[in-house]
C-alpha positions in Angstrom: 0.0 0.0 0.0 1.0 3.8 -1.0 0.2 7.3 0.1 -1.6 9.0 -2.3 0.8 10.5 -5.0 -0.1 14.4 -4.6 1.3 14.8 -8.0 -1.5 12.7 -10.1 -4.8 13.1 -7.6 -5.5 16.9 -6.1 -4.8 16.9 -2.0 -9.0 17.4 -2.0 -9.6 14.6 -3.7 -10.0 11.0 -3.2 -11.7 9.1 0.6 -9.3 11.4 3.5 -6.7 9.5 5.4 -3.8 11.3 7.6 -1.6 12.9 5.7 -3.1 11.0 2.6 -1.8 7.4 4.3 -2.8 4.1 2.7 -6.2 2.8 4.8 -5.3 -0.4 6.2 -8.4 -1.6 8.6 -5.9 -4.9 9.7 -2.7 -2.7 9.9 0.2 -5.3 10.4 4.2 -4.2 10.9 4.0 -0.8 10.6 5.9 1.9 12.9 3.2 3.6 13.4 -0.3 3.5 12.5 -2.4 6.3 12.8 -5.9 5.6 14.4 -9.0 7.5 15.1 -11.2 7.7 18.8 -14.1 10.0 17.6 -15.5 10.3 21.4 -16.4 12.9 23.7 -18.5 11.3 26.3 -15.9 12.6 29.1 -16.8 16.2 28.2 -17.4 18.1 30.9 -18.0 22.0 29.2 -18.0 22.2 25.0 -19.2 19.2 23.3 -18.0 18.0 19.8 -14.5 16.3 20.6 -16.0 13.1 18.6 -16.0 14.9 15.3 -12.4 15.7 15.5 -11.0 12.7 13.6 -12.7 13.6 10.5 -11.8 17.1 10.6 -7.8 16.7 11.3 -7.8 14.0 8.4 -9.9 16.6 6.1 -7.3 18.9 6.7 -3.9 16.7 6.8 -4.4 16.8 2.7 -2.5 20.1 2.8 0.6 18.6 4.8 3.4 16.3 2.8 5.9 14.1 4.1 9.0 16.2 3.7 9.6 18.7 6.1 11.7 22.0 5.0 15.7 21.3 5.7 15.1 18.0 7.0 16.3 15.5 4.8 14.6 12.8 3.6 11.0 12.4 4.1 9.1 10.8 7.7 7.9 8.1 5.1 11.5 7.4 3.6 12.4 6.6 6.8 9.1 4.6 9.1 6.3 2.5 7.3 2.9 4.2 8.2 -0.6 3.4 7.6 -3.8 5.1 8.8 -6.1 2.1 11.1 -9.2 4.1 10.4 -11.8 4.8 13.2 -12.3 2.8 16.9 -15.9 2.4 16.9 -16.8 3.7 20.4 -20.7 4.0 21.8 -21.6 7.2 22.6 -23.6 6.0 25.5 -21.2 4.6 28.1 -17.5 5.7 28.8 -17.0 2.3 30.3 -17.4 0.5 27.4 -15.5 3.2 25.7 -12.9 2.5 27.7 -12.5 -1.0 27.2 -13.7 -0.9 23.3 -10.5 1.5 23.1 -8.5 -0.3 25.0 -8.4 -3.5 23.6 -8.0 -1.8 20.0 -4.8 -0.3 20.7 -3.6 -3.5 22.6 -3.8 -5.4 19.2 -2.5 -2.6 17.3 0.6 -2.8 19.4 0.6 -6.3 19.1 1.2 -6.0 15.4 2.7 -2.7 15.1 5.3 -0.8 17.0 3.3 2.1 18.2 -0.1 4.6 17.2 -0.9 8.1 17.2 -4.5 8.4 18.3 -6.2 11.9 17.2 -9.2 12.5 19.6 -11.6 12.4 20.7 -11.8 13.6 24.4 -8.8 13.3 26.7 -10.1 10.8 29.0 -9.2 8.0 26.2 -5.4 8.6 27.0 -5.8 6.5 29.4 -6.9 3.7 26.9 -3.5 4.3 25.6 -1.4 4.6 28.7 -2.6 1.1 29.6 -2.0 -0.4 25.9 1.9 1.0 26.1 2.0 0.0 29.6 1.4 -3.5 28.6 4.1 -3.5 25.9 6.7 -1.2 28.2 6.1 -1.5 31.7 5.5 1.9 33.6 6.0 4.8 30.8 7.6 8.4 31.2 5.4 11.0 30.0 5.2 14.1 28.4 1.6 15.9 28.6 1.0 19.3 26.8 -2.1 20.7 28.3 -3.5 23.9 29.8 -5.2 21.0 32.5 -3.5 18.6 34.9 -6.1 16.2 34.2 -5.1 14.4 37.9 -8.7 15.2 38.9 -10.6 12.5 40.8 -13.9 11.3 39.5 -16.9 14.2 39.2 -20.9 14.0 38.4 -20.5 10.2 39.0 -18.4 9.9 36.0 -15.5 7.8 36.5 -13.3 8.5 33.3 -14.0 11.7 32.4 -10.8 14.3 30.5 -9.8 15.4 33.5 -8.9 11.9 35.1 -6.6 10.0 32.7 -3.6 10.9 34.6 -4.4 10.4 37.5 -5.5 6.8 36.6 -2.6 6.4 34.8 -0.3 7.3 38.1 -3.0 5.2 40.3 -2.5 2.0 38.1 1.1 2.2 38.1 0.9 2.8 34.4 3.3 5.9 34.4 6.3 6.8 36.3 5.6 10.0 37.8 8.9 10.6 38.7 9.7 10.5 34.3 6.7 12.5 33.7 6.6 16.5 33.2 3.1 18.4 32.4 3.8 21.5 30.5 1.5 24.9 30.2 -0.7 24.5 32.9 -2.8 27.3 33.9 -6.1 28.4 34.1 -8.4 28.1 37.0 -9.3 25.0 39.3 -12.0 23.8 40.9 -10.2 24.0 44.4 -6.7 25.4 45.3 -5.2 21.9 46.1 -6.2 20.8 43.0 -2.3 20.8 41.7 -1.6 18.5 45.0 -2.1 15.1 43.5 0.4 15.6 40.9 3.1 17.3 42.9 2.5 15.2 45.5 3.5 12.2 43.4 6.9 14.0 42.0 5.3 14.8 38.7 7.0 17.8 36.8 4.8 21.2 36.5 6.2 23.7 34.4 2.9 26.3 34.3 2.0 28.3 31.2 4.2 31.2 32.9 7.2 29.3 34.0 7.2 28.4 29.9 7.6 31.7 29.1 10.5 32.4 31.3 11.9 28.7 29.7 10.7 28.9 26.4 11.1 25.8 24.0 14.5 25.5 24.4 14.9 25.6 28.2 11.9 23.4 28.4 12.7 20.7 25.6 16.4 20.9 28.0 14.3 19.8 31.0 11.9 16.8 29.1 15.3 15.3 28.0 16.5 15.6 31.8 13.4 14.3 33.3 12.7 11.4 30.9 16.1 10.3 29.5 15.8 7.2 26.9 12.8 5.3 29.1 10.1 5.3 27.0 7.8 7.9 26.8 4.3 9.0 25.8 3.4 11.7 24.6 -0.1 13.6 24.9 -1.0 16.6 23.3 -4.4 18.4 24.2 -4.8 20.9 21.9 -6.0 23.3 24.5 -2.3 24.1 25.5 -2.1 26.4 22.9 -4.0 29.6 23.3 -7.2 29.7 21.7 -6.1 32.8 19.6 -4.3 29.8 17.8 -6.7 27.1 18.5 -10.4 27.9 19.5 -12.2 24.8 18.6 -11.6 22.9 21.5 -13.5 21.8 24.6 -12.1 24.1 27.7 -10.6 27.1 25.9 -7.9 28.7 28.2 -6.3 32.1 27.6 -2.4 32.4 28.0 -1.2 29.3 26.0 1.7 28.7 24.2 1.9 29.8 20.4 1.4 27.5 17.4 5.2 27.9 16.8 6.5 27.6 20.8 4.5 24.2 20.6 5.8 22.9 17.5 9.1 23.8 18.6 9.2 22.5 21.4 8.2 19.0 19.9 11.1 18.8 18.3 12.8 17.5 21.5 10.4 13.9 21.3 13.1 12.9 18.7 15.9 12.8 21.2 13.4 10.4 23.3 12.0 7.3 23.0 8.4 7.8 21.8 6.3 4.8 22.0 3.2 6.0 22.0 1.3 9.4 21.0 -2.5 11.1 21.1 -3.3 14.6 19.8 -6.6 15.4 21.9 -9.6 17.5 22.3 -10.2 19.6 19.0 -13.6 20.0 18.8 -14.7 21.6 15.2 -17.8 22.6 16.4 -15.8 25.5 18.2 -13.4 26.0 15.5 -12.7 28.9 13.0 -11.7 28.3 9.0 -10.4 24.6 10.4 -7.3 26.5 11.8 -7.8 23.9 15.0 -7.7 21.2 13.0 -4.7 22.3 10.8 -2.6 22.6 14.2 -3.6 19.2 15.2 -2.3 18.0 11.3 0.7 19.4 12.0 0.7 18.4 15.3 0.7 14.8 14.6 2.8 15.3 11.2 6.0 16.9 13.7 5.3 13.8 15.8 5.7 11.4 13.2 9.1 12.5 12.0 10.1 12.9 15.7 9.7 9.4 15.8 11.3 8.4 12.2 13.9 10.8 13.9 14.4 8.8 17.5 14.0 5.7 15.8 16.6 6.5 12.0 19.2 8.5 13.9 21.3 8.2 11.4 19.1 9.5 8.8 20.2 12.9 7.0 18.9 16.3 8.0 18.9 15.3 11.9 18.6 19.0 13.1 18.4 19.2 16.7 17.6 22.1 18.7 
């Protein structure tokens, strides 16, 4: 199976995969497959997470392969595919759980690792147990304007602001290897950053960031996590909604589309093994420009892996 060659069919034509991927519904031996979880039954504010999917692969026509001054191209380097959709129910975010969960357990038992586009956040921790299985406890890296260490609310047991803290709870994640990045905003209580800390994991707020910047940040990730292997979870509402407004919990303060992107180019001196891009919801969203961050999101995220996986591919620029 091939991408779709730009150069013969228009980037709006033809059925939409990411990044124009081959469909493979059985995906076997690839890197990494790309895989959909159109849910948002852990909403808590804005609806419309589970249309997100759709959206990012409608825009991901407009991205190719080869970055500029990078060398050869993610897919000259890591074999690909796009899984298609989980089908999730709507109705019952423990069956969603599970559903997901044993999806991306069999993807990683015939693949080497997924990117999941979202969807809500609470499915992370669908993927934090599927890498767990493979890995053993993983380091994280979570870009977010939320902690998402909440404990259960409204009688909702896996709602987006729990994943982490289920993921800590179930001995899924080191703490100790994990660092949260942009965090601000307002809490429901003022201890609400106490679970986290409390357990070692690494804040670095939305203003300590801009005293960092990408640079001083990405030096810290590579610190903290060193070459255990890492997920990496990106809810889109940890850039500023002047940059991304179609998302569930909007935050003012974020990081820019560019401080985000750079600082992503640190997950190729890691060892990714697993990857989500979370919570657009195009409902919210303005001319797509949401979902045209989370394309190029998830594109930066695939040659950060062809990149920690090929090191000795050309074009290797680090920061």
């Amino acid at each position: 199976m091939e991408r779709v060659d730009s150069h013969v069919s228009p980037r709006y034509a033809q059925i939409p995969t990411f990044m124009r991927l081959p469909h493979d519904p059985e995906p076997r031996g690839y890197d990494v497959v790309v895989i959909g979880a159109p849910y948002d039954g852990g909403t808590s504010y804005r609806p419309g997470a589970r249309f997100g999917p759709r959206a990012i692969r409608n825009e991901s026509g407009l991205i190719h392969g080869v970055g500029i001054d990078r060398g050869p191209g993610t897919f000259d380097l890591i074999r690909c595919a796009d899984g298609g959709d989980i089908d999730l129910t709507p109705f019952n975010m423990h069956i969603a759980m599970e559903t997901a969960g044993a999806h991306l357990r069999r993807l990683l038992g015939d693949n080497a690792a997924f990117l999941m586009l979202g969807g809500d956040h609470s499915l992370t921790l669908a993927g934090l147990r599927a890498v767990a299985e493979q890995h053993g406890p993983v380091a994280v890296v979570h870009l977010d304007a939320h902690s998402d260490t909440n404990p259960a609310f409204y009688g909702g047991e896996f709602h987006h602001g729990t994943p982490f803290r289920h993921g800590i709870d179930e001995k899924l994640v080191d703490p100790a290897a994990m660092v949260q990045i942009g965090i601000r905003g307002h809490n429901p209580k003022p201890d609400s950053l106490d679970y986290a800390r409390g357990h070692g994991v690494r804040i670095v707020t939305a203003d300590e960031f801009a005293g960092l910047g990408p640079a001083g940040t990405s030096g810290l990730i590579r610190e903290r996590v060193g070459r255990r292997p890492v997920y990496v979870s990106v809810d889109v509402d940890v850039v500023d909604p002047a940059f991304a407004p179609g998302t569930g919990t909007p935050a003012p303060g974020g990081l820019s589309s560019r401080e985000l992107l750079a600082l992503l180019r640190c997950i190729g001196d890691l060892t990714p093994v697993g990857f989500d891009v979370m919570e657009v919801s195009p409902p919210y969203d303005h001319a797509g420009i949401t979902s045209v961050l989370a394309t190029e999101i998830g594109a930066e995220l695939l040659y950060q892996y062809a990149r920690a996986h090929r090191p000795t591919s050309e074009g290797d620029h680090r920061p």
